[in-house]
C-alpha positions in Angstrom: 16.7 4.2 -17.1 15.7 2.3 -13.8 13.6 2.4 -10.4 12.5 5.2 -9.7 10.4 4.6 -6.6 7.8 1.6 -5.1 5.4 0.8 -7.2 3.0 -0.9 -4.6 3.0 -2.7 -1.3 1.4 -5.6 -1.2 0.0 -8.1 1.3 -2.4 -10.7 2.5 -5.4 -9.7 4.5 -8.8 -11.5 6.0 -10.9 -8.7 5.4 -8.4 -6.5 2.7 -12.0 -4.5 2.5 -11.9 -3.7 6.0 -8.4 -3.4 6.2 -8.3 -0.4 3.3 -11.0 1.2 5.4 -9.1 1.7 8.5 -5.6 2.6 6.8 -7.7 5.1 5.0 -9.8 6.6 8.2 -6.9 6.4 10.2 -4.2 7.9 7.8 -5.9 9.6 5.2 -4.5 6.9 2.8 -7.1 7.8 0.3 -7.1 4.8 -1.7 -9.1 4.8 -5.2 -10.9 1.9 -6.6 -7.9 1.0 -8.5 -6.1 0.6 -5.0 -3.9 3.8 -6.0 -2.5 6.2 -3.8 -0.8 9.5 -4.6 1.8 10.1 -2.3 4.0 13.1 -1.5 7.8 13.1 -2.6 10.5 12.2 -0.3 12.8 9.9 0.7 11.8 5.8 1.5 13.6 3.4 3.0 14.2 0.5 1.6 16.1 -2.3 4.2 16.3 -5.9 4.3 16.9 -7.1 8.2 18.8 -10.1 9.2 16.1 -12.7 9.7 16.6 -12.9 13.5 15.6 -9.1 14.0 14.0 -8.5 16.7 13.4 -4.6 15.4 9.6 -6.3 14.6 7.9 -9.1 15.0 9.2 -12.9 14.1 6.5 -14.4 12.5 6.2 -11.3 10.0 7.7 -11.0 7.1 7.5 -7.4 6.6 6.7 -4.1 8.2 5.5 -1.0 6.9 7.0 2.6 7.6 4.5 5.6 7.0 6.3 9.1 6.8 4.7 11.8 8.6 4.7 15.5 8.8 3.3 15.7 12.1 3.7 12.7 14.3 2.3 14.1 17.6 -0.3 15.6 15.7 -0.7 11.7 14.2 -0.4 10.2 17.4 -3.3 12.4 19.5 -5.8 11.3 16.5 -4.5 7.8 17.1 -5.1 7.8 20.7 -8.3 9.6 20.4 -9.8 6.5 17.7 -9.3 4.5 21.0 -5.9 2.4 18.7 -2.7 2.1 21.4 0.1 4.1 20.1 3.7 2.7 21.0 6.4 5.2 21.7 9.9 4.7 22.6 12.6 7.4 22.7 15.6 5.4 22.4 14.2 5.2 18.4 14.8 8.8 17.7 17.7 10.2 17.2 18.4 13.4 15.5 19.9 11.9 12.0 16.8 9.7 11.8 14.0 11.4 13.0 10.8 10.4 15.1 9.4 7.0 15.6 6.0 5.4 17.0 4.1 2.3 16.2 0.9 0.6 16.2 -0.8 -2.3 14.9 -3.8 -2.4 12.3 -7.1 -4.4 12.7 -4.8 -7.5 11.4 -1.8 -7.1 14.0 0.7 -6.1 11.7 3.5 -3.4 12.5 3.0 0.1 11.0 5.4 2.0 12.1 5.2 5.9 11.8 8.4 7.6 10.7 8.5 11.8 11.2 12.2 12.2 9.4 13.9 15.2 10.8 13.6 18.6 9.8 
C-alpha cells in the first residue's frame, strides 16, 4: 500500500474558466466537468528545488512539466496559435530528453518535457 501516482495539480487562477479552456485547446488536456483528466502511463517527476532556483521563476511557487510524444510536432501548433515557444539546447541532454517552455494566459511556466526514446 501507498502512492501510486499524482492525484491532481492544483492552483490559483483569475479566470480558472478561461485558464482550463486554453490548457485544453492548446494541449488536448480534455478536462471533464469533474476537472478529471485521463492521462497516459509513464514516468513523472517529482523534485523539490532549493528556493533560490533560478531553473523558473522567483515569485512562483511551482511549475508544471507536460510530457510529450512529439514536442516539435507540439511546438509548430504552439507557434502557429500565435503563443511564443522558448527553446534552449543546453536543456536536453540524451539521459533526460527534450525540453521547451511557454507561459499560459496567467504567466505561469509550463514547461514541455519529450523524455528520450
Amino acid at each position: 500500500m501507498g502512492v501510486n501516482g499524482i492525484g491532481g495539480i492544483f492552483f490559483r487562477a483569475k479566470d480558472p474558466e478561461a485558464l482550463s479552456d486554453w490548457y485544453k485547446t492548446n494541449f488536448g488536456i480534455g478536462l471533464d466537468e469533474h476537472g478529471l483528466w485521463n492521462q497516459a502511463s509513464g514516468p513523472t517527476v517529482f523534485m523539490p528545488f532549493p528556493n533560490d532556483t533560478d531553473y523558473f521563476a522567483g515569485d512562483k511557487q511551482w511549475m508544471i512539466n507536460l510530457r510529450v510524444d512529439d514536442l516539435d510536432g507540439l511546438l509548430q501548433n504552439l507557434r502557429a496559435a500565435g503563443i511564443e515557444t522558448i527553446t534552449n539546447p543546453e536543456w536536453n541532454t540524451p539521459e533526460t530528453g527534450r525540453f521547451a517552455r511557454v507561459y499560459d494566459p496567467e504567466g505561469n511556466a509550463v514547461e514541455l518535457w519529450e523524455p528520450p526514446q
